[in-house]
C-alpha positions as CSV (number, residue, x, y, z in Angstrom):
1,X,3.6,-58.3,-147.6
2,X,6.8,-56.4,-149.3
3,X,6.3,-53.7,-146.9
4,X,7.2,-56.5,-143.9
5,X,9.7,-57.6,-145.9
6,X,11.4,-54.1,-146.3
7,X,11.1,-53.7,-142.7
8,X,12.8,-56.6,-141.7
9,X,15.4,-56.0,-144.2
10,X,16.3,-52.3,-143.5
11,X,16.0,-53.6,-139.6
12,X,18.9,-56.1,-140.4
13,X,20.9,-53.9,-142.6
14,X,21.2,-51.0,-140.0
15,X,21.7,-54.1,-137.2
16,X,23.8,-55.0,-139.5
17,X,25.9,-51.8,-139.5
18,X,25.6,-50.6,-136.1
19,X,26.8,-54.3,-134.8
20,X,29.8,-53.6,-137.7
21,X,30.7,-50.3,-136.5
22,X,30.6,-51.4,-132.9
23,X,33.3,-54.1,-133.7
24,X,31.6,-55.6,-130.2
25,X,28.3,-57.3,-131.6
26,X,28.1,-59.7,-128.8
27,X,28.1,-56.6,-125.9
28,X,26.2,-54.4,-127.9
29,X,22.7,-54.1,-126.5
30,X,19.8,-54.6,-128.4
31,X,19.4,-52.8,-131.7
32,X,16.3,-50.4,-131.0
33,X,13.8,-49.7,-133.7
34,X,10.5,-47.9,-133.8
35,X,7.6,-47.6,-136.2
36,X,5.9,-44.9,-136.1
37,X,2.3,-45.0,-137.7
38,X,0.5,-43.2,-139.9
39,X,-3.3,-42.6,-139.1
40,X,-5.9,-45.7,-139.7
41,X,-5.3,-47.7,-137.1
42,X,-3.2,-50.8,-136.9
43,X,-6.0,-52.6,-138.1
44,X,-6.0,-51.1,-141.6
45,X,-5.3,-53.8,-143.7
46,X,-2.5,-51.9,-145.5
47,X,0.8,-50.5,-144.5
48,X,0.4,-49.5,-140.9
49,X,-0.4,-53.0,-140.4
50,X,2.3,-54.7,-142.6
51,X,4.7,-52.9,-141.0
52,X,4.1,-53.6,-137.3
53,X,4.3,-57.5,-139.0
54,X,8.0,-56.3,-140.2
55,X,8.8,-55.0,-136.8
56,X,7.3,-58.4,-135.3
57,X,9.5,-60.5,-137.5
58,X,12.5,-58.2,-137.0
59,X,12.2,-58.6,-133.0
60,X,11.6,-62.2,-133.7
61,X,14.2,-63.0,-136.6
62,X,16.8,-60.1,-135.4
63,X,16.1,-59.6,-131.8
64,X,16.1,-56.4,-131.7
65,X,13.6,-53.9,-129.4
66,X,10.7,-52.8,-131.3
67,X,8.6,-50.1,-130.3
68,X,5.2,-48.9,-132.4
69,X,4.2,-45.1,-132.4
70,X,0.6,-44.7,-133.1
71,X,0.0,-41.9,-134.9
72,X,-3.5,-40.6,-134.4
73,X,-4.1,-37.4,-136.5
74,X,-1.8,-35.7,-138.8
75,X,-0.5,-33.2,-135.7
76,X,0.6,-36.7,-134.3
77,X,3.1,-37.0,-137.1
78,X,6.3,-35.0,-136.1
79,X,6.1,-35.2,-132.3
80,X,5.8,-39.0,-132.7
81,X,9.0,-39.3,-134.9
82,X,10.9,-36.9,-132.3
83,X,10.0,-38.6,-129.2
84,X,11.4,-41.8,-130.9
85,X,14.4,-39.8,-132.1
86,X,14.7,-38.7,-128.5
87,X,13.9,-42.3,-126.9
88,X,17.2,-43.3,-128.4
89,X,15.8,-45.5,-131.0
90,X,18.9,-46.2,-133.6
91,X,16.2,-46.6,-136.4
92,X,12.8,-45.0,-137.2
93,X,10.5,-46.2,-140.0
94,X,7.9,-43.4,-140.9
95,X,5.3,-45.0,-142.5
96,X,3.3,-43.4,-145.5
97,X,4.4,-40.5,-147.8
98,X,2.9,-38.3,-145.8
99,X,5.6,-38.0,-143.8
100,X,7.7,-36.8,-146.4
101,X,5.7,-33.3,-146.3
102,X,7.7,-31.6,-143.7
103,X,7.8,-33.7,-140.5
104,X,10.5,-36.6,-141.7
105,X,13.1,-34.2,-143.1
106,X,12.3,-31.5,-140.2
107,X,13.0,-33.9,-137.4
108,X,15.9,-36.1,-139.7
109,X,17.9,-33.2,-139.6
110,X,17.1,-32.1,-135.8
111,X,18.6,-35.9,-135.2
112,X,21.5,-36.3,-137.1
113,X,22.4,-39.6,-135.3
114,X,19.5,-41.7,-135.9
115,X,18.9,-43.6,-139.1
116,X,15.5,-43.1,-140.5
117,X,13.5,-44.5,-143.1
118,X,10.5,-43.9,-145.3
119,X,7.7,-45.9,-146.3
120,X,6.9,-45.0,-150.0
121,X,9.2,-41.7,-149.6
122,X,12.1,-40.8,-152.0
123,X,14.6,-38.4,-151.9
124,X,12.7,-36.4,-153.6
125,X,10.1,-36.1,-151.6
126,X,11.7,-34.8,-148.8
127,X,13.4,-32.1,-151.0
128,X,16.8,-33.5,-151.8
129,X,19.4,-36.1,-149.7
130,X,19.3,-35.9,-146.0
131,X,22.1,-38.5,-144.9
132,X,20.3,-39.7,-142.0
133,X,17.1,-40.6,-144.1
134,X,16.4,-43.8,-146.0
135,X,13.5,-43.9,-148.7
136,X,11.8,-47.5,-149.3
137,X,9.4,-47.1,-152.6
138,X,7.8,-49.7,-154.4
139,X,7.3,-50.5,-157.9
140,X,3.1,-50.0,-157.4
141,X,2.8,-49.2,-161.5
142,X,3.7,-52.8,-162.3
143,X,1.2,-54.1,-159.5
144,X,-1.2,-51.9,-161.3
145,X,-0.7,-53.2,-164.8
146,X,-1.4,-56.6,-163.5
147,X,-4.9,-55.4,-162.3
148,X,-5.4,-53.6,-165.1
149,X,-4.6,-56.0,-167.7
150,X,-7.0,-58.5,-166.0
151,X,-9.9,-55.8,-165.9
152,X,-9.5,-55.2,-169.6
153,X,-9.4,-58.4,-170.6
154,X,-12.7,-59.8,-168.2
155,X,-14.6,-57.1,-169.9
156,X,-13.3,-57.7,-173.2
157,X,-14.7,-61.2,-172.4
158,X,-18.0,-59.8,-171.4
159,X,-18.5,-57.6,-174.3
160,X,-18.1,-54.3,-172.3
161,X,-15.8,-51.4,-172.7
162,X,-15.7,-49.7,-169.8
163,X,-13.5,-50.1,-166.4
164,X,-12.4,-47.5,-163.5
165,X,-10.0,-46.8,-161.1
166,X,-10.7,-45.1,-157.4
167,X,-7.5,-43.6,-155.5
168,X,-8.2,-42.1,-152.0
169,X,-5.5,-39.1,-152.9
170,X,-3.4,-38.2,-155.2
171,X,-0.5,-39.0,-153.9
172,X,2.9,-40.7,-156.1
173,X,2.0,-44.2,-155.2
174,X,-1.5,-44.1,-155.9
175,X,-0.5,-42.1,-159.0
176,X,2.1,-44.9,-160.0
177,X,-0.6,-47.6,-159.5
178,X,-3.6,-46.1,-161.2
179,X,-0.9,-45.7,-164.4
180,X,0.3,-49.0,-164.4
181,X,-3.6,-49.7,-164.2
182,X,-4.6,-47.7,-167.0
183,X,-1.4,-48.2,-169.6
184,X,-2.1,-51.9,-169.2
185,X,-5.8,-52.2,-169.7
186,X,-4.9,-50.2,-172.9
187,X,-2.2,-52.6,-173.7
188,X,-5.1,-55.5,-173.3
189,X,-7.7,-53.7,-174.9
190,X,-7.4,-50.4,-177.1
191,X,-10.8,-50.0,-177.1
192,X,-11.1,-49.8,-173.4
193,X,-12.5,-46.9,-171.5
194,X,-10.5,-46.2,-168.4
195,X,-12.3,-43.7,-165.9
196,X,-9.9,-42.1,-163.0
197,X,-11.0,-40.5,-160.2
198,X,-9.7,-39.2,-156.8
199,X,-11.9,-39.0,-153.8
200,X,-9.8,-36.4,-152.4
201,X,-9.5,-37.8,-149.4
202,X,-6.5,-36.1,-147.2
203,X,-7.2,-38.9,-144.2
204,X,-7.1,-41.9,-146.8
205,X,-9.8,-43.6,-144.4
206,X,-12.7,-41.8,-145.3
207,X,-15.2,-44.4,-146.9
208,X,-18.1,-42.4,-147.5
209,X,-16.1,-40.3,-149.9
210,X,-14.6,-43.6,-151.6
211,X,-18.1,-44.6,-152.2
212,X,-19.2,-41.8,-153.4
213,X,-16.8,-41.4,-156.4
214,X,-16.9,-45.0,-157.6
215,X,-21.0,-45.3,-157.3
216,X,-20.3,-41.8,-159.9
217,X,-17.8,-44.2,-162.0
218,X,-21.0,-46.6,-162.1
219,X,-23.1,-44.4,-162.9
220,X,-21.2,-43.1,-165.8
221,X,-21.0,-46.9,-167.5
222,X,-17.8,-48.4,-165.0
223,X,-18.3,-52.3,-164.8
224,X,-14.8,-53.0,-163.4
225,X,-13.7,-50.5,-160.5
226,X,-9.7,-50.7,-159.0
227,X,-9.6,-49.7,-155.3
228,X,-6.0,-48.4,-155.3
229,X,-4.2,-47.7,-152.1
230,X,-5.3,-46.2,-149.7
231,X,-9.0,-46.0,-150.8
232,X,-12.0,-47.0,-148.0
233,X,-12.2,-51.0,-148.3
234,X,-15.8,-50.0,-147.6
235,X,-15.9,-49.6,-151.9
236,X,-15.4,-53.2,-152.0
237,X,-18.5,-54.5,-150.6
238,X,-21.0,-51.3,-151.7
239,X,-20.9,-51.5,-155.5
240,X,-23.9,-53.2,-157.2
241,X,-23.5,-54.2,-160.7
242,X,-20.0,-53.8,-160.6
243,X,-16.7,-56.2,-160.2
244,X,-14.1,-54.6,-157.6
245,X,-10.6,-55.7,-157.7
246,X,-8.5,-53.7,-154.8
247,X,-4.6,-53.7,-154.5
């Protein structure tokens, strides 16, 4: 739900602004904004879904006009963010770090004049300031610690020493949670095992693969698996013996 919220709020801020700027708020036509996806569907229970709710509330709370970009594949990326660039949109969310890999800073800098912004993307990430580009990251290590912590201590309570952690890729949120996972379990329990594993999955919806690496962490002695971000919710619902928590 903080990704809405971070919509909305960048939404009004660049309302905001724009309405500032104008000196003319009243006459100023609607404040366009578009969100374009990343692949998985609006229906995947994570941020491509969370941010078509920020969007929703923005039109709603802001009135501004919303449009969603649905990204298919990963070619879908950087034409999507330049026909909303070119649709005169004054802001453009890009949504998911993946973005960050060339197609946000390529097309930021083709469009000067729009205002974008990037779901779990830093400056960093797209190789130094761009003016134009706003990143929106997340604190995921302290979400992570809370998991963690709980995992430790439910299987300290059980008499078992032996929890895991399942990230779709490795990517810096996923990397961020999984460590706030695995320094707080520690913290809990110093005896705890903590097994991490990637699925190395480049699509971050592919569940067989998610399956497959925590059924290994099973098999190796995991009693407590972590679905961070991004991995198939399939994991959830496929694990005997083990308890799943998912963030």
């Amino acid at each position: 739900m903080l990704l809405a919220i971070a919509v909305l709020a960048v939404a009004a801020a660049v309302a905001g602004g724009l309405a500032t700027s104008s000196g003319k708020a009243a006459h100023r036509a609607a404040i366009k904004v578009a969100d374009v996806t990343d692949i998985g569907s609006l229906n995947d229970k994570g941020f491509n879904a969370l941010s078509a709710v920020g969007l929703q509330r923005a039109e709603n709370k802001l009135g501004v006009d919303g449009r969603i970009f649905i990204t298919q594949t990963a070619a879908d990326r950087q034409p999507n963010l330049v026909a909303a660039a070119q649709q005169g949109n004054d802001l453009v969310f890009a949504v998911g770090v993946l973005f960050a890999f060339g197609p946000l800073p390529t097309v930021a800098k083709a469009f000067p004049n729009t205002t974008f912004a990037g779901i779990d993307i830093g400056q960093g990430d797209v190789g130094g300031a761009i003016p134009n580009v706003r990143g929106i990251i997340f604190k995921e290590q302290e979400a992570g610690c809370l998991v963690g912590n709980i995992a430790a201590l439910e299987m300290k309570r059980e008499r078992r020493n032996t929890i895991s952690a399942v990230g779709a890729n490795k990517v810096p949120a996923i990397v961020r949670f999984i460590a706030g996972y695995n320094y707080c379990a520690k913290r809990a329990d110093k005896s705890i095992k903590v097994l991490v594993n990637y699925a190395n999955d480049p699509t971050f919806t592919d569940q067989a693969k998610c399956k497959a690496t925590a059924l290994a962490q099973i098999a190796r002695g995991s009693t407590s698996s972590s679905r961070s971000q991004g991995s198939a919710d399939s994991v959830l619902w496929t694990l005997p013996r083990a308890r799943v928590s998912g963030a």
